[in-house]
C-alpha positions as CSV (number, residue, x, y, z in Angstrom):
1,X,174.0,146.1,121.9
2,X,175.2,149.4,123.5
3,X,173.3,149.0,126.5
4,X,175.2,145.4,126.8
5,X,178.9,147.4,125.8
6,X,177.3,149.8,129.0
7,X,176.5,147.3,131.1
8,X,180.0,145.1,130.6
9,X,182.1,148.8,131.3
10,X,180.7,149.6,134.4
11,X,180.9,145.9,135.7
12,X,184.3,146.1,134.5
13,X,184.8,149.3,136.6
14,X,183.6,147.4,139.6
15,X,185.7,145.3,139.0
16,X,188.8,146.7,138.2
17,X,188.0,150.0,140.4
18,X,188.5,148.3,143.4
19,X,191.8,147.1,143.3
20,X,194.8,148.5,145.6
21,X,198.3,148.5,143.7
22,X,200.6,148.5,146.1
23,X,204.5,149.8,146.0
24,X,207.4,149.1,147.5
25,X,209.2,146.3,149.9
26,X,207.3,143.2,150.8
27,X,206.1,142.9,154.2
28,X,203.8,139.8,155.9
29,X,200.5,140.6,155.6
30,X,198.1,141.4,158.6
31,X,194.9,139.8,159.1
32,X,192.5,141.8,157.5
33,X,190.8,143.0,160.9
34,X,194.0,144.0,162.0
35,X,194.8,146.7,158.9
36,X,191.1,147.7,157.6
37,X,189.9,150.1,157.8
38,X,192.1,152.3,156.3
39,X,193.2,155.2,153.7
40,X,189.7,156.8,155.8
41,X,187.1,154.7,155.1
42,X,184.5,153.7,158.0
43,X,184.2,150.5,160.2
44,X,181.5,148.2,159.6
45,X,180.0,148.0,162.6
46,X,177.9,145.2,162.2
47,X,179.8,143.0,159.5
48,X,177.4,140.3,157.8
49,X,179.9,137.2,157.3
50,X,176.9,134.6,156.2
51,X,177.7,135.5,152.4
52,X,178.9,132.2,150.5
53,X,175.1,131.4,149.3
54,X,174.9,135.1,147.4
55,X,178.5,134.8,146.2
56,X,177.6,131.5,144.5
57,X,174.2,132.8,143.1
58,X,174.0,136.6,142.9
59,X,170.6,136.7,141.7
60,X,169.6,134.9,145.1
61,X,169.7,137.9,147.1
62,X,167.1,139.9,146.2
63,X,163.6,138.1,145.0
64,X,162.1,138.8,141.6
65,X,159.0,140.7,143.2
66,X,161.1,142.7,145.5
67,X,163.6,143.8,142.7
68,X,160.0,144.6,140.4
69,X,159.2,146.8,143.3
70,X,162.3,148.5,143.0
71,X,163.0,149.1,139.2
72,X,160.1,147.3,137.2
73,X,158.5,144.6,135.3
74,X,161.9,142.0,134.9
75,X,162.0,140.3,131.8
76,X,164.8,137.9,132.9
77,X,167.9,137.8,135.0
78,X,171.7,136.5,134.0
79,X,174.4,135.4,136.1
80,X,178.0,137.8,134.8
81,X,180.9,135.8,136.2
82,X,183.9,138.3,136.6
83,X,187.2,138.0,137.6
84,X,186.3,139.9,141.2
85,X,183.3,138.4,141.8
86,X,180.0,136.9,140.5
87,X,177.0,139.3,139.7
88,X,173.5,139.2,139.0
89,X,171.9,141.5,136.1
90,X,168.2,142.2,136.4
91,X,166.8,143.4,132.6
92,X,163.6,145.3,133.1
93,X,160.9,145.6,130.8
94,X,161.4,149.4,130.5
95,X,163.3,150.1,127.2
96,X,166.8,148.5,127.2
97,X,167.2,149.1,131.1
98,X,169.9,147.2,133.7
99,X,170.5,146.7,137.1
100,X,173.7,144.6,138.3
101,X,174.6,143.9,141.7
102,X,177.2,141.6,143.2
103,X,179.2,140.9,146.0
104,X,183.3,142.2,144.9
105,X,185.0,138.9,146.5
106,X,187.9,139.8,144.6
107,X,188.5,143.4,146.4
108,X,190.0,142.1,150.1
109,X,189.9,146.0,151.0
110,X,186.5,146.4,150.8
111,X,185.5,150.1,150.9
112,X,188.7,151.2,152.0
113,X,190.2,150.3,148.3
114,X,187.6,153.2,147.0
115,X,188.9,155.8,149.4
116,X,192.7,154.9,148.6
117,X,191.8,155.0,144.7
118,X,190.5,158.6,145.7
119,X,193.5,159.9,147.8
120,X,196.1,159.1,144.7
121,X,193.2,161.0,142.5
122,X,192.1,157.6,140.6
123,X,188.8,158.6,140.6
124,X,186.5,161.0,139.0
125,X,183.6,160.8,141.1
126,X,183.7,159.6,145.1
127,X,180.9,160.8,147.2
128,X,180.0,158.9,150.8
129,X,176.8,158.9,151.1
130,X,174.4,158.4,154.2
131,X,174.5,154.6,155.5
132,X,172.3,152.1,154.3
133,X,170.7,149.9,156.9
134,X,173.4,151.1,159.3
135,X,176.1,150.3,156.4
136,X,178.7,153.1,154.9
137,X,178.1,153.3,151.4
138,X,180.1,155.4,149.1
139,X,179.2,156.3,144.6
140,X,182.1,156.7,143.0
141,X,183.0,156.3,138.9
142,X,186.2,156.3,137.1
143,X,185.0,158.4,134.3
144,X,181.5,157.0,132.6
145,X,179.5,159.1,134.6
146,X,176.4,160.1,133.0
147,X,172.0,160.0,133.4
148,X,171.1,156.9,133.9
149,X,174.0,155.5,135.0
150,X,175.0,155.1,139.2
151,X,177.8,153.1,140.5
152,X,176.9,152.4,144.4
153,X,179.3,150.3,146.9
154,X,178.1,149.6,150.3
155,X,180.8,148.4,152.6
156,X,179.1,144.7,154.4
157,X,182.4,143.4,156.3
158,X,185.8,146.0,156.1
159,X,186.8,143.3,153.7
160,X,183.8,143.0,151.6
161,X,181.8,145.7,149.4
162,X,178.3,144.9,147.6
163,X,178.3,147.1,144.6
164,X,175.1,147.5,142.3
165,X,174.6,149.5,139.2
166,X,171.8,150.3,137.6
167,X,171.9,151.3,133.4
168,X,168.8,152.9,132.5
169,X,167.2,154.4,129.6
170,X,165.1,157.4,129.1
171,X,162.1,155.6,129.2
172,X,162.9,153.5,132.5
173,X,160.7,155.6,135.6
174,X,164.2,155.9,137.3
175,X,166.1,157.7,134.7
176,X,166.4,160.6,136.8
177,X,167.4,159.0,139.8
178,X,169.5,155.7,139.2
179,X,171.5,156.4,142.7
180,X,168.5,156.4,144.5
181,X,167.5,152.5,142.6
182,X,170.9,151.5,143.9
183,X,170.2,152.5,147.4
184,X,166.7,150.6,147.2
185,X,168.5,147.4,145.6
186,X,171.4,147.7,148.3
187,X,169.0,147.7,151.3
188,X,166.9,145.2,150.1
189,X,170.2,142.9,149.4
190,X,171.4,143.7,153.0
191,X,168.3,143.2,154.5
192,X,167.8,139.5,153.4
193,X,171.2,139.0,153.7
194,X,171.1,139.5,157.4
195,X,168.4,136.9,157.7
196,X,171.0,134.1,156.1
């Protein structure tokens, strides 16, 4: 039950940690092309816009055996509707261990949400980290930071981030390096998804 409390507060921060509030006078809105990137975040340069099948089933994205590669034996997989997106989490074998990744449909900043939430100091962990597949990718947390634990958004489109985040225990073989799951998951994920 705690990992499941675990799992549902970091999907949660996905999901509420990539919002933008904005203040102050309405103006029309640009297409999003036209004002992302922003706040400092990075272009996608080669943005992957054949995504409706892995909104609509999460879990598609990455085969079993390529996800067992990854993290583990799976014992089973669940689809977690959200209120920013769908997500699939992959339950491994290996003591009461998680892995959720999902595209943030909800978030129509994409990556440059995370790097506003970080200018106004709404974050306690943001750290860009080295592109995956040729996609920026940044970890960040809004406190829940702890072993085991990795939060991991890669940036897809300028509008669009893939976020996955792996729970593990102390007897999963990735305890020590959950970030380093994430990046395996997320370029697995982006490599099938460019063959859509």
């Amino acid at each position: 039950m705690k990992r499941f409390l675990l799992l549902a507060a970091a999907i949660s921060l996905v999901a509420g940690g990539c919002g933008t509030q904005v203040t102050g006078t309405a103006t029309t809105s640009a297409p999003p092309s036209a004002r992302l990137p922003s706040d400092g975040a990075p272009a996608v340069p080669d943005p992957i816009t054949a995504t409706a099948a892995v909104e609509a089933d999460p879990c598609s994205a990455i085969p079993t055996t390529e996800i067992e590669a990854i993290g583990g034996k799976v014992k089973g997989s669940r689809l977690d509707e959200l209120s920013m997106g769908k997500a699939c989490a992959w339950m491994f074998q290996e003591g009461a261990s998680t892995m959720s990744g999902g595209l943030v449909t909800g978030n129509k900043d994409g990556l440059s949400s995370l790097y506003a939430q970080n200018a106004r100091g709404g974050l306690t962990t943001f750290k860009p980290v080295a592109p995956i597949n040729g996609y920026p990718a940044v970890l960040y947390a809004n406190g829940g930071e702890g072993e085991g634990i990795c939060t991991l958004a890669v940036g897809i489109r300028d509008d669009l981030v893939y976020t996955f985040i792996p729970l593990l225990s102390m007897r999963h073989p990735a305890y020590s390096d959950p970030c380093g799951m994430a990046t395996k998951a997320a370029a697995a994920a982006i490599k099938n998804l460019k063959k859509q």
